[in-house]
Every structure is written in C-alpha cells, then in structure tokens.
C-alpha positions as CSV (number, residue, x, y, z in Angstrom):
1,X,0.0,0.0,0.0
2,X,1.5,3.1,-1.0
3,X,1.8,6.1,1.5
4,X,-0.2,8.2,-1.2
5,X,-3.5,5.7,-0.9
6,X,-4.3,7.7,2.0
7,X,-4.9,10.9,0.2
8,X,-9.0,10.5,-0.4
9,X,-10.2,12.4,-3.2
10,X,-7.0,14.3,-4.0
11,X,-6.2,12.9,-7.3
12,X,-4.5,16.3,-8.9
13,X,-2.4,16.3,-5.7
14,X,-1.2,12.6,-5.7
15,X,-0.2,12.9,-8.9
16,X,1.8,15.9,-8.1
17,X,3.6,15.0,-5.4
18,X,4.3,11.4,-6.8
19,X,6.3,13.2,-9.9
20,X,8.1,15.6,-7.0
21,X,9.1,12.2,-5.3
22,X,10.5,10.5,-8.2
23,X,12.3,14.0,-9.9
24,X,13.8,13.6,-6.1
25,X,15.9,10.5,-7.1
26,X,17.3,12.1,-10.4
27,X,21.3,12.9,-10.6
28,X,20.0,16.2,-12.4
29,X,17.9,19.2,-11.9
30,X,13.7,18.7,-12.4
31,X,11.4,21.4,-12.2
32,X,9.0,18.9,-10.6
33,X,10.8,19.2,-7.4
34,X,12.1,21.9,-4.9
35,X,12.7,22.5,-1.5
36,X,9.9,24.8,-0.2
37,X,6.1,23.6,-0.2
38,X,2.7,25.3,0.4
39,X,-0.1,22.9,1.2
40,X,-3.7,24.3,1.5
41,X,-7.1,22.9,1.7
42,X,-9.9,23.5,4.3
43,X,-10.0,21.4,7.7
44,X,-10.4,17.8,7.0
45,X,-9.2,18.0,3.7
46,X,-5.9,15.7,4.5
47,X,-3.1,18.3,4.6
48,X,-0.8,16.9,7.0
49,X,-1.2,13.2,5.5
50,X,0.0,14.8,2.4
51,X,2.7,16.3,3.8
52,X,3.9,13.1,5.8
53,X,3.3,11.3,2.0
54,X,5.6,13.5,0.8
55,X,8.2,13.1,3.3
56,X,8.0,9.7,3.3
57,X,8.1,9.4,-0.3
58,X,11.5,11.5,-0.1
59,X,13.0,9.7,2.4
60,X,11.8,5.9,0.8
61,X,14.0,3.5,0.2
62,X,11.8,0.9,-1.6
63,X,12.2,0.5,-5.7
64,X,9.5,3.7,-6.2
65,X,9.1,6.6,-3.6
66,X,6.9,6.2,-1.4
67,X,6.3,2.2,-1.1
68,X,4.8,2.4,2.3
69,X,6.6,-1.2,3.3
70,X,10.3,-0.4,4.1
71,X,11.3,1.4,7.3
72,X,11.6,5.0,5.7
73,X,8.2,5.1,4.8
74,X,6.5,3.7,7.6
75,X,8.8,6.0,10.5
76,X,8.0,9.1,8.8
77,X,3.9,7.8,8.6
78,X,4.3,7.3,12.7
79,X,6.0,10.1,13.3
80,X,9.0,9.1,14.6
81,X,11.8,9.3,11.8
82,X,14.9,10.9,12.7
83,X,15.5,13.4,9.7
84,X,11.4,14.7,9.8
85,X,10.4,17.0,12.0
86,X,6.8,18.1,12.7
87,X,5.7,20.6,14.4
88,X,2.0,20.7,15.2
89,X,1.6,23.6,17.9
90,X,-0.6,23.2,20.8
91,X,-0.8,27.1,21.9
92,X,-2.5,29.7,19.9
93,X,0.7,30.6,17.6
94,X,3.4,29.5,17.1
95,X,6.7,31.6,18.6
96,X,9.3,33.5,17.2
97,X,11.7,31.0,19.4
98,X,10.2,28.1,18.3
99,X,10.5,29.2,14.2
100,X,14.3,30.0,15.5
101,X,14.7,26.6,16.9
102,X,13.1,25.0,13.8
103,X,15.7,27.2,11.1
104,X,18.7,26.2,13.3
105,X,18.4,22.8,12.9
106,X,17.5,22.8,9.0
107,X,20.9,23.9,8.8
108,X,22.2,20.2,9.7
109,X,23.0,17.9,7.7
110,X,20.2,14.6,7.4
111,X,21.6,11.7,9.9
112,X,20.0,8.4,8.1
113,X,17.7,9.7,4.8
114,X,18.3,11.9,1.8
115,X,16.9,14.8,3.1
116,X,15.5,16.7,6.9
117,X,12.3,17.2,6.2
118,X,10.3,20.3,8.4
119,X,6.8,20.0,8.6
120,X,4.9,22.7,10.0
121,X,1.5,21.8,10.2
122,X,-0.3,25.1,11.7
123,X,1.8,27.7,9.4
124,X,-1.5,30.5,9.8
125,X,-0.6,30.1,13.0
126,X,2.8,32.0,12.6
127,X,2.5,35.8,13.4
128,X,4.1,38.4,10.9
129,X,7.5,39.0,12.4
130,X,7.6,34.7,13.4
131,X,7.4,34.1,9.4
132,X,10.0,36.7,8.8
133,X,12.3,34.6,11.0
134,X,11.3,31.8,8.4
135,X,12.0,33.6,5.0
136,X,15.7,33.7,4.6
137,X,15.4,29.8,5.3
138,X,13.2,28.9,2.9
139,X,14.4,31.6,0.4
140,X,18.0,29.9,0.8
141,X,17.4,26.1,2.0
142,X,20.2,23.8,2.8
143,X,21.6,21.4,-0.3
144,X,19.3,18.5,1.0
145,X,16.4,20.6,3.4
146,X,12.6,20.4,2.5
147,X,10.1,23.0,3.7
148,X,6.6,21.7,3.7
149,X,4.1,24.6,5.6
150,X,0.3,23.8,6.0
151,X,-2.4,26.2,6.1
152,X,-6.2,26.3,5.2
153,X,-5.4,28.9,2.3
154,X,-2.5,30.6,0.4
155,X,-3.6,34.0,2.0
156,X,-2.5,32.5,5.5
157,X,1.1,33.4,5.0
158,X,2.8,36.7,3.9
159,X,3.2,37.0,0.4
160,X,6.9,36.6,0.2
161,X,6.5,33.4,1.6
162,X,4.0,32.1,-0.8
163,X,6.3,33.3,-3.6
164,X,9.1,31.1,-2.7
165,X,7.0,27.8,-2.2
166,X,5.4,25.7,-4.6
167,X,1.6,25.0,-4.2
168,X,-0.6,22.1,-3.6
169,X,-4.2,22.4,-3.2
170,X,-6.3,19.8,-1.5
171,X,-10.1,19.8,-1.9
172,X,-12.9,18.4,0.5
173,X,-13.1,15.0,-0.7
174,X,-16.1,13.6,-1.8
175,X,-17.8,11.4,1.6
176,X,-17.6,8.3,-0.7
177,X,-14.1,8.9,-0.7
178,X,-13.1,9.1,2.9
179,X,-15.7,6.2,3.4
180,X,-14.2,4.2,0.9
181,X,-10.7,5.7,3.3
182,X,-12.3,4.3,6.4
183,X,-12.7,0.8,4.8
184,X,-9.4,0.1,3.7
185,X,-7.5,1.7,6.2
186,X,-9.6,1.0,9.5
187,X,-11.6,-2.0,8.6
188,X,-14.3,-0.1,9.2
189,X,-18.0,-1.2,8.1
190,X,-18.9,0.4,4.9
191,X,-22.9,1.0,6.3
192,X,-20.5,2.6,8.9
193,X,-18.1,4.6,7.3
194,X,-20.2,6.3,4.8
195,X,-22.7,7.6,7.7
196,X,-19.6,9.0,9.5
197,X,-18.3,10.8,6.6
198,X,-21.2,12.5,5.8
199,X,-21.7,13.4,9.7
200,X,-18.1,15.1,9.7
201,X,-18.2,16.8,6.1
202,X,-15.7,14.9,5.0
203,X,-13.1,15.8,7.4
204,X,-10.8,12.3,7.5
205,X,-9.8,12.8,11.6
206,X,-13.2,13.3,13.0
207,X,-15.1,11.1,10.0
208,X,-12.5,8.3,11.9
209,X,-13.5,9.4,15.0
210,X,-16.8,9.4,14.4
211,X,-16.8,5.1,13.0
212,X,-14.4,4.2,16.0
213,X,-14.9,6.0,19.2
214,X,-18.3,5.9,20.3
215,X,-17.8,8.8,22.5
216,X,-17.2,11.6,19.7
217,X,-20.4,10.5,18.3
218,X,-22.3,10.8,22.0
219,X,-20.8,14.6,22.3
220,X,-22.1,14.8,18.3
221,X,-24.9,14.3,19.4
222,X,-25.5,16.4,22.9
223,X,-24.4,19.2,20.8
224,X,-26.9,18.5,18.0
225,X,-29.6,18.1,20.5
226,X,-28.9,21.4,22.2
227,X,-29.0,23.3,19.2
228,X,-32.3,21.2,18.2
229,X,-34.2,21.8,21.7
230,X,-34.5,25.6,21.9
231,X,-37.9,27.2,22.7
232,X,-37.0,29.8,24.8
233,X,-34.4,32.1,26.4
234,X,-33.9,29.3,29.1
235,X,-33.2,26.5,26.8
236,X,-31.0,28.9,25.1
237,X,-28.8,29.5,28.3
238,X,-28.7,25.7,29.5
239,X,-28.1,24.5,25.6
240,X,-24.8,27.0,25.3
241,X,-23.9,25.6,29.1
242,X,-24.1,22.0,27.8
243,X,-21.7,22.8,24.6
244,X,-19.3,24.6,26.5
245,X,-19.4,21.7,28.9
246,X,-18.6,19.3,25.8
247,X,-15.5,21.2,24.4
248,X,-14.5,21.5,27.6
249,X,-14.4,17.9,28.1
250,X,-13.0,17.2,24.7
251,X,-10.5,19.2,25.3
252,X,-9.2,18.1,28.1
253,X,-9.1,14.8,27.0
254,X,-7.0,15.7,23.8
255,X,-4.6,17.4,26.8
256,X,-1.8,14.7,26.8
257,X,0.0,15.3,30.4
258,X,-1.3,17.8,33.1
259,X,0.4,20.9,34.4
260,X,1.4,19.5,37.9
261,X,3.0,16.1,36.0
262,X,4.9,18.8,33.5
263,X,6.2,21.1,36.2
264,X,6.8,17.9,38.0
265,X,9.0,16.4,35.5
266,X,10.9,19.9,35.3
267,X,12.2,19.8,38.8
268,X,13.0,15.8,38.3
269,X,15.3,16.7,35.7
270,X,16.8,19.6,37.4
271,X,17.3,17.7,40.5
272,X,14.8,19.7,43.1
273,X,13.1,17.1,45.4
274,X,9.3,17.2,46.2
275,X,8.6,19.6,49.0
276,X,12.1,21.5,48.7
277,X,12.7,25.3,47.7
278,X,12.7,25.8,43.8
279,X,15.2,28.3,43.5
280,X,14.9,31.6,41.9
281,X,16.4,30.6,38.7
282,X,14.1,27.8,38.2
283,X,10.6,29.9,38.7
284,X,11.1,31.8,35.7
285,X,10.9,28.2,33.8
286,X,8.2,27.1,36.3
287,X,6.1,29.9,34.8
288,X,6.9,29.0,31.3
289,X,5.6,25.9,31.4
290,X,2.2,27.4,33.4
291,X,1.7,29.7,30.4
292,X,2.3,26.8,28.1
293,X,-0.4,24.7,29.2
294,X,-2.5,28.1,29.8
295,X,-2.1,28.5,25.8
296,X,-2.8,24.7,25.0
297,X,-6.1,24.6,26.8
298,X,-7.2,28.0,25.3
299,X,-6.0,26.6,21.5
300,X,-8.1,23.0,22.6
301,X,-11.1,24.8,24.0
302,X,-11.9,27.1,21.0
303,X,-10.8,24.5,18.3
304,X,-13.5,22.0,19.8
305,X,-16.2,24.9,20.0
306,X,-15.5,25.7,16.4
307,X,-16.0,22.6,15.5
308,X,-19.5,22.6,17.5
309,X,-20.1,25.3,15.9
310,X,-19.4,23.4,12.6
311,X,-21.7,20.8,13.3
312,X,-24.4,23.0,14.4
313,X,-24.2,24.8,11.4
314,X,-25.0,21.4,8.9
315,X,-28.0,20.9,11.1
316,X,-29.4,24.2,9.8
317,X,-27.9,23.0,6.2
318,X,-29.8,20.2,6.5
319,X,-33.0,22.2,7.3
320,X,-32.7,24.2,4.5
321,X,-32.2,21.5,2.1
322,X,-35.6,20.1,3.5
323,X,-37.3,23.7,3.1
324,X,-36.2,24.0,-0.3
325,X,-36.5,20.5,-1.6
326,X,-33.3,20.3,-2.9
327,X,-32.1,16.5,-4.0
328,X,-29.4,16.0,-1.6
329,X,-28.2,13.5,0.9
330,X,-28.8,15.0,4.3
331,X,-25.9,15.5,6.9
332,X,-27.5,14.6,9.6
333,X,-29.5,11.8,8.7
334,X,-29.6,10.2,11.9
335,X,-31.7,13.5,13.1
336,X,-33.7,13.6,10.0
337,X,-37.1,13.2,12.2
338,X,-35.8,16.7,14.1
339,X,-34.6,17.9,10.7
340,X,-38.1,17.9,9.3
341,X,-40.0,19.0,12.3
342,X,-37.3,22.3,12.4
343,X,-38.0,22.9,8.5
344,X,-41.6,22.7,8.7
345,X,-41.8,25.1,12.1
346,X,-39.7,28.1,10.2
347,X,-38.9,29.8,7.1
348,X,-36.3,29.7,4.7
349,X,-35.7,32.7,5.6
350,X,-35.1,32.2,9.2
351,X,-32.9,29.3,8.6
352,X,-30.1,31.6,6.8
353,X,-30.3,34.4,9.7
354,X,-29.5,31.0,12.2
355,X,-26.9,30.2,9.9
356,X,-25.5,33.6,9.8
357,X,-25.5,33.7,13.3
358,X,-23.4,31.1,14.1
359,X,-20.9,32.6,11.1
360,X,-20.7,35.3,14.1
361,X,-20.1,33.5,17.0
362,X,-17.3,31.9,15.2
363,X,-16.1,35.6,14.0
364,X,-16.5,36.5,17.5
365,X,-14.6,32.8,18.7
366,X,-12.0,33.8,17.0
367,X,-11.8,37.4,18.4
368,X,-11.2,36.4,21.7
369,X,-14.7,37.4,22.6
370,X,-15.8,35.2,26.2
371,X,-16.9,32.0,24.4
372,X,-19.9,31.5,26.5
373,X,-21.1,34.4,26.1
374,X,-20.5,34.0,21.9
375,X,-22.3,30.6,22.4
376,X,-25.1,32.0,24.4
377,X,-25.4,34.8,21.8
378,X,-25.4,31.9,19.0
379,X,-27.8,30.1,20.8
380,X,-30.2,32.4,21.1
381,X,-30.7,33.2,17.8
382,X,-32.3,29.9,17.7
383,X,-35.4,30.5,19.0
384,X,-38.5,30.3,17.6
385,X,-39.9,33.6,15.9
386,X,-43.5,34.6,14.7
C-alpha cells in the first residue's frame, strides 16, 4: 500500500507529489521538485497526510518513492523518523523561538535519509514577524532541506512566503471517498463509514472518530440536540452551558500530560526534590511551562467549540435542504425526524439568519470574545420567531 493511498479524493495532488518524489531520485535538476512547499485545503481535507506522504516518499527506500513497506516510509507515517520534524503547535501561535529553533536545525545535515524534512502543520498560526524569521530559510534552503508549511489557504502566510513555495491544493473530498478511506485503512464497516463521513463533512480525523470512538459520536450528538431543543431564552442558556461543557471535556481529553505532571517532571530533571525550595532561577521556567499549558487549553477549547459550531451549522444545512426541496443527501441523517419538524416550524428565511449567526459566534470565537457568552449569543438566535 503506497503512502499516497491515503490521500481520499486528492487525485491532482497525488499525482503531483508522486512526480516531486521521483524527480527527487534524479542525478539532475527537475522542475517537478524543490525544497519549499505550500499545502492548503480547508479542515479535513488531508493536509498533514499529504505532507507526511511527501516526506515519506522522499526519504523511501523501496524500488519507487513512497512504497509504504520499508522502514523509511512507515517511520516518517508514525511520526517518529529521525530526519522529519513536525511541528504541530498546541498554543494559539506559534513563537518567534520556536521558528528559530526550527531554522537552526534545517541547517544540519540529514543523519539516516536523503533529506531533513520540516513540517509545520499550523503555518496561519505563525504571526508576521515569526514568518520573517522563516523567509531567509526557505528563500536559501540547505543542499538536502525540505520546507513543507500547512495552512487552510494561500492567504494564511505573507506573500513573500508564498512566492518562494510551490503550491498544492487539496479539496474536500467527496464522503464516498473518505468512506471508501475508512474501509481500507480502518476495517471499518462500509454501512459505517459512509454515515460517519457525511456526519463530519468529509473531514478524515473526526469522520475516523466518528466510525471508532463511540464517545465523539455521543458529544455529536448532545451538541446537536442542544442546538435542536431551543424554545425559549432558558433553553438557550442551558443548551450553550451544555456545549461549553462538551469542548470543555473534549479538550481536556485531547490534553496529553497535566500541568502539575509537566512542572513535576521539570524539577526531576533539574534535580529539586518534592517539598524542597525551587530556586529563583528555576521559577522563571516554572512559569513557562504554566503559560504553556495556559495556551494549549485555550488553543483546545476554541478548536472543539469551532467545530460545534461546525456541526451546528449542517443541522441548519440540512434544514434548508428540507425547506427548499433540494435533491441532496442529508448531513445529519440520523436527526432527520428533528430535521423535518425544524424545516416545517420556520422559514427559509429564518434558517439563513441561524446560519449567519453562528458565522458570528465563530467571527467572535476567534476574536477572543468570552466564548460562553458567543455561544449564548449563537444560541439564542435559535429561538422560535413569529
């Protein structure tokens, strides 16, 4: 199976990248390849797959790149090869030391492969004077150092940055597509796998989410519920309570190790014993890694009630596919009865003013506004008018 199976729906792209992989092996120059890439496509769409493809198709070494059976390919596809670094950033951005750390060590030389491959999967995360740290390295790469940035579009990074990288665009793949993903990757039921795709939009993580854990799909559905069982200002306030609650709890499970076990492991390695004085020089590191995980639960907490917000919104989709009688497959089809009752109890009309209100809470989400009170504000706007 080769690494590139894995990109659903993204035939322009696999065929791309497959010609970059093999111009990688020539003795001579090939305008198919070069050492600074942009990958966009909306949430879902399988961005940091591709870029592990990629890597692992550079750093194969099976008879054609990117095999997926020799050792190369499958370290790079966990995560764990030597020469590839990702960086996937837990806080809201990602700093100007980190992006310092990450240019330093494209400077050296790759230990095992042909190339050191940097992956940085939340590039729109980089703030203006972060990516200028960036430029000169990917203007001037290393001899054997590949650049692969991720973002949702091209407009997520300066200019000059997008000038200097070459482009690959992934598309929402079709839900047959991730389904048919789910099957031959997961084993998982086709009856399954298509229902889950649909349910996530056709975003591969939570679509695989959805088919395996049967928690994601409970949460799916306390969220859906809440949006579904407003009839007044009451059910407004206890349906944004119950949302929060579920990113909340999300969130935290998505948290890997906790604050005290961080800090913890800090003084371990420094040599401070439980119960003894940290010493002044130590605090200021102590605080670092407070802020840290202050950062990481902010990031988790508004990514998860975005993505509520997400799923909230194909409800109303849904809705006004039913009011309009258009011939397509519902989202939601496992809320179709609510679906219906919702369509017939409003207007067209109303359906797009619910829709563009939850455009705003996710404006507002995403302007730092309180998120309960965005949610509450969301909320509201689903109650039923005259």
């Amino acid at each position: 199976m080769s690494v590139f199976d894995e990109l659903a729906g993204q035939a322009a792209a696999r065929e791309q990248l497959e010609r970059a992989a093999a111009a990688s092996r020539l003795d001579r120059a090939d305008s198919s390849m070069t050492q600074a890439w942009l990958f966009t496509g909306p949430p879902g769409s399988g961005r940091s797959n591709a870029a592990r493809a990629l890597a692992a198709s550079l750093e194969c070494t099976g008879p054609v790149p990117g095999c997926g059976e020799c050792s190369a390919c499958r370290n790079v596809m966990a995560g764990n090869h030597p020469d590839v670094e990702i960086v996937a950033t837990h806080g809201v951005t990602i700093t100007v030391d980190q992006t310092r750390s990450l240019v330093g060590g494209s400077y050296m030389a790759p230990g095992v492969g042909r190339w050191r491959v940097i992956i940085v999967e939340d590039a729109d995360r980089m703030a203006e004077r972060t990516t200028n740290v960036l430029l000169k390295a990917i203007e001037e790469p290393p001899p054997t150092t590949i650049w692969i940035l991720c973002t949702p579009s091209p407009e997520d990074v300066m200019q000059t940055i997008r000038s200097r990288c070459r482009g690959v665009n992934l598309v929402v793949p079709a839900a047959e597509d991730v389904a048919d993903l789910l099957v031959r990757r997961d084993g998982v039921d086709p009856a399954v796998a298509i229902v889950a795709a649909r349910a996530a939009q056709s975003h591969i993580g939570r679509a695989r989410a959805l088919a395996l854990d049967p928690q994601a799909g409970e949460q799916r559905q306390a969220t859906l519920r809440a949006a579904l069982s407003v009839r007044g200002a009451a059910d407004a306030i206890i349906g944004a309570q119950r949302i929060m609650n579920v990113a909340v709890d999300v969130a935290g499970s998505k948290a890997g190790t906790s604050k005290d076990e961080d800090i913890a492991e800090l003084k371990r390695s420094l040599g401070i014993e439980d119960g003894a004085r940290v010493p002044p020089a130590v605090r200021a590191q102590i605080r670092e890694v407070e802020e840290e995980h202050k950062r990481r639960a902010t990031r988790a907490k508004r990514d998860e009630l975005d993505r509520a917000m997400v799923d909230i919104l194909s409800i109303f989709r849904d809705v006004l596919t039913v009011q309009l009688g258009a011939d397509i497959a519902l989202v939601n089809a496992d809320f179709s009865r609510g679906i219906e009752a919702l369509a017939e109890a409003s207007t067209p009309e109303q359906s797009v003013e619910r829709m563009d209100a939850i455009a705003l809470a996710r404006k507002r989400l995403a302007g730092n506004v309180d998120p309960l009170l965005a949610v509450e504000a969301m909320m509201m706007a689903f109650r039923p008018q005259a």
